[in-house]
TISE-847812 format. One record per residue (C-alpha): x, y, z. Coordinates in steps of 0.25 Angstrom, whole numbers, plus 5000, padded with zeros to 4 digits. Layout:
BEGIN
XYZ...
//
This chain:
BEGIN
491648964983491949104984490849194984491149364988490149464990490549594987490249704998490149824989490349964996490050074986489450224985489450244971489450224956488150124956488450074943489850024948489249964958488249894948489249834940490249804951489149714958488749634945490249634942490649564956489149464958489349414942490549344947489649264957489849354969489049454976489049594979488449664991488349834990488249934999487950074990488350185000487150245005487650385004487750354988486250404982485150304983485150324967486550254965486150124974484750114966485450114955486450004960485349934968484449924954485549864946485949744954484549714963484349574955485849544956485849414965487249454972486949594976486549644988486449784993486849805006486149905016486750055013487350145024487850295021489450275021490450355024492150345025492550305038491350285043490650155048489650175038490750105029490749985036489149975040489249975024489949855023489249765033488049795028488349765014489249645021487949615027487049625016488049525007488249425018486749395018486449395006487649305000487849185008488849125000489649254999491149185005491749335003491549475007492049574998492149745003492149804990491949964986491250024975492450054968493149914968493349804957493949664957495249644953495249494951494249414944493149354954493849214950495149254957494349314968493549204971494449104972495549194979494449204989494349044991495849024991496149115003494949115016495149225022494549375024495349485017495349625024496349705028496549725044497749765051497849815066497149955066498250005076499549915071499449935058499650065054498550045042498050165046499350285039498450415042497350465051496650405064496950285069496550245083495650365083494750295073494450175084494450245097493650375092492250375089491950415074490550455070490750565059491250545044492550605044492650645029491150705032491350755045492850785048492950895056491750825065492550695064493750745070493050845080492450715085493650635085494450765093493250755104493250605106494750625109494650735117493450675128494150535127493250445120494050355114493650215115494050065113494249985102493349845106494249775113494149635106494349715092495749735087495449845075495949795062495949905049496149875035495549915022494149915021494049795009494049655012493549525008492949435018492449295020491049275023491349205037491949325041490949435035489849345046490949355057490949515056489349515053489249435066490249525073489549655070488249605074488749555087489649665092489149785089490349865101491249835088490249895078490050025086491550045088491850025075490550105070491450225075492650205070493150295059493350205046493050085051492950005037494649995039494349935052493049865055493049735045494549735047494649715062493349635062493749525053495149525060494349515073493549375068494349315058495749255061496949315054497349195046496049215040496249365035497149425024497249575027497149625015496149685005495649594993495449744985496649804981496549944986497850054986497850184992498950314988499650384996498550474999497850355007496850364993496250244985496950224973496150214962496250094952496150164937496050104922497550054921497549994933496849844930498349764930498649824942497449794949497349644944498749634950498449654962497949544972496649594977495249544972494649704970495249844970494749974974494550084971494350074956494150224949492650234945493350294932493950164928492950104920494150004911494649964925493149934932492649864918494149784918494049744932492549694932492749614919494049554928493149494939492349404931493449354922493849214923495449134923496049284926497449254930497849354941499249394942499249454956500649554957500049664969500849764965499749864964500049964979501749944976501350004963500550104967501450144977502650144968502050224956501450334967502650354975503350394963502450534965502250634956503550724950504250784964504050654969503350644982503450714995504350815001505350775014504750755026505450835038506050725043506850685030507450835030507950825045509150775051510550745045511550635043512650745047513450815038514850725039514150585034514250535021512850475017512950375004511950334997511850214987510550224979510050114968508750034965509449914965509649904981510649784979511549864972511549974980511549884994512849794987513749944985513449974999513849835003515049854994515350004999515249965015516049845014517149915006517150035012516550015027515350115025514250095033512950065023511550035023510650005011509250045008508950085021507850185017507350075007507449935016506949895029508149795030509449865030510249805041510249955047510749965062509849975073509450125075508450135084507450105075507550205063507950095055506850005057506150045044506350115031505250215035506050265049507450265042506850365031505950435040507250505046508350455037509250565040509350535054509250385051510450385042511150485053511050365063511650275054512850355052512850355066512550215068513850175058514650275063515050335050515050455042514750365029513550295026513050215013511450185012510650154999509550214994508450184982508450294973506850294977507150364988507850494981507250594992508050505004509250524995508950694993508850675009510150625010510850715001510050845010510650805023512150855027512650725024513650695013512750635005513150534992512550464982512650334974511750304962511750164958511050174942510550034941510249964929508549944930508349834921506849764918507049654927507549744939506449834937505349714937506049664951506049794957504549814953504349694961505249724973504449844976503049794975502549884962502549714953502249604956502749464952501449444944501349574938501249584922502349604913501449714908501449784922502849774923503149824909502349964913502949954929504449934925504650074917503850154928504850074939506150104930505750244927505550274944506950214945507550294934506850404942507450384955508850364950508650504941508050584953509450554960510350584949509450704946509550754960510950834959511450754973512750784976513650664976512850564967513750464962513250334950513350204949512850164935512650004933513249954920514250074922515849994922516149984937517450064936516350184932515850174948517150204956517050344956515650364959515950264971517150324976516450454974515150394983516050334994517050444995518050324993519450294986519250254970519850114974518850114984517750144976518250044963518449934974516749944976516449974961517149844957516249764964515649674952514149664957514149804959512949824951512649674948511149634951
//
């Protein structure tokens, strides 16, 4: 029978630590704190008071913490510690911060718990992975770090600068592969008594690590990956935590309970202190019984969908290398540009197969478009954007032509506006596509931002915010005076598309009504 005991890191807000701790034990499991030390003496009497007669509360040793610091992780063991022995029947270790709440009911928890034996903590390779996006990397192993570099920084860094300077790097132990991962996890008991065992018996691993800099990304990530088999680890979080683009927690607010309960972890964090409905909704949720979950995982697509969007001006400017270079001034550079990429991707095979032009589909938009070999620009999406100039130069090149079809979603309006700066003869063709419910729905699905489980409610408030970012993308385009735009409307009679075609392809009228005549030009 599944038993968890909670290890609760928190450094404020005492009575949301009370209720949070009666919340979590009153569904039969236990709850070991660690109350910041730095935090006044005041706030954990007030805590320790409240809950001292509750039978599945202990308080675990207090340490002053700081970010990036050991201190986070001496936190953790001691509360680890402290909750190991005094619940023995504890089968789960749970990392949980001051500011999470469950987002499942401890029914769903507890048996997802016994259904799948295994250790959840996200852990991939510290040098392979490319977890890290910003900042130090190797210099957090092989550097010594002593100081707090939010307290201290120019000390920090002064520090770090010397250590290079005299050569005082050192090794990484040399049976320890370095794994990082998120700092919250969920661990079975057998392995919470394999790490206590390990710290006790090699301390040259705790002293290295004692000196890393943020070592709660890496110290129970490589650890467990060090004494548990693979097969046995799920390298993932069980609390569901996003970031924004600024590398911030989000934070989870009133309106958004569906969301979260959609989502497939057992907590979130961080949960605003402001969001009283949210925090009383959610801890009524974990001791409710017979709640059917309907997991869609939809919540970091979302996120990432509605943010992207960016305020009015829309983003960023162009980066340096999106401005340089040139197709060259005697190419003719066509673009076909619709949502629905069949459409689009079946005129492109219509227009190369009738009229011999070299083509290429979403080639900005999908990894797999049967692109040439090209020294290795064309591998991803990424490199082909990163320098598209130059890239579709080499195709030109590669073709031997001074014509050449891509597509392009109309997302993508400032690829087109790059286009249409170069010295290139640039042309355009719209394909307005009709943008019924159901296409909508699918779409929504296709890019991650629902899920096959997600209510009809959800999608009801989702679909007009996905129609009105199409409608947007389509109206940026005709809104943005380029030369040479030409429109394909669907429902339109076909005899209505021979000019703009003939116009687009520079080609006869018969050429062009040959293409237009096509009966599934537009058929879905």
């Amino acid at each position: 029978m599944v038993k968890i005991a909670f290890v609760l890191l928190c450094h404020k807000e005492p009575e949301a630590v009370i209720s949070q701790a009666r919340r979590l034990t009153a569904a039969g499991d236990c709850v070991a704190i660690h109350y910041d030390a730095k935090s006044p003496a005041t706030e954990f009497q007030k805590i320790e008071d409240a809950l001292r007669n509750a039978p599945n509360v202990v308080f675990a040793k207090r340490v002053k913490c700081g970010w990036g610091e050991w201190s986070l992780v001496q936190a953790t063991l001691n509360a680890v510690s402290a909750a190991d022995e005094a619940f023995p029947d504890a089968t789960h270790f749970y990392l949980l911060s001051g500011d999470c709440m469950p987002i499942k009911t401890a029914e769903y928890a507890h048996r997802f718990l016994g259904d799948f034996d295994r250790d959840y903590i996200e852990s991939f390779d510290f040098f392979e992975s490319g977890w890290i996006k910003t900042g130090m990397q190797e210099d957090r192993l092989v550097y010594r770090h002593f100081l707090n570099e939010r307290a201290h920084k120019d000390l920090f860094y002064f520090s770090l600068a010397l250590q290079k300077r005299l050569g005082l790097r050192r090794e990484v132990p040399e049976d320890i592969d370095v794994m990082i991962g998120s700092q919250w996890w969920c661990l079975r008991r057998e392995t919470i008594e394999k790490i206590l065992d390990f710290v006790g018996k090699r301390r040259d691993v705790v002293r290295f690590f004692k000196s890393t800099w943020i070592p709660d990304e890496i110290f129970f990530q490589t650890l467990v990956r060090h004494l548990v088999a693979d097969s046995e680890i799920e390298s993932r979080p069980l609390t569901f935590l996003m970031f924004t683009d600024y590398g911030m927690p989000v934070t989870f607010h009133n309106d958004h309970y569906d969301l979260l309960l959609a989502q497939d972890g057992l907590f979130a964090r961080k949960i605003s202190a402001e969001a009283h409905q949210l925090k009383s909704r959610l801890g009524e949720l974990y001791s409710a019984e017979g709640v059917a979950h309907d997991i869609s995982n939809e919540g970091r697509a979302l996120h990432a969908f509605l943010t992207s969007r960016g305020r009015e001006g829309r983003r960023f400017g162009r980066r340096i290398w999106d401005r340089e270079s040139s197709i060259g001034p005697d190419r003719d550079l066509l673009i076909i540009s619709a949502k629905k990429w069949h459409l689009a991707k079946r005129l492109t095979e219509l227009i190369h197969a009738r009229m011999k032009i070299p083509a290429v589909a979403f080639l900005f938009d999908e990894e797999d478009t049967g692109l040439p070999l090209l020294g290795g620009m064309e591998s991803t999406v990424e490199k082909r954007g990163r320098h598209r100039r130059s890239f579709v130069r080499m195709l030109f090149e590669h073709f031997d032509t001074n014509r050449l079809v891509i597509c392009i979603d109309p997302s993508r309006f400032h690829v087109i506006e790059d286009f249409y700066q170069d010295r290139a003869r640039t042309r355009l063709l719209l394909l307005d596509c009709a943008m019924p419910d159901e296409y909508l729905t699918g779409h929504a699905y296709r890019v991650g931002i629902a899920g096959a489980n997600s209510s009809g409610d959800t999608l009801a408030r989702l679909l007009p915010a996905v129609r009105g970012d199409i409608e947007h993308e389509i109206d940026r385009i005709r809104g943005a005076g380029f030369p040479d735009l030409f429109q394909l409307r669907e429902g339109d009679d076909p005899s209505q598309y021979t000019l703009p075609l003939a116009q687009f392809l520079d080609i006869t009228m018969d050429e062009a009504r040959d293409i237009a005549s096509s009966d599934n030009l537009f058929r879905d």
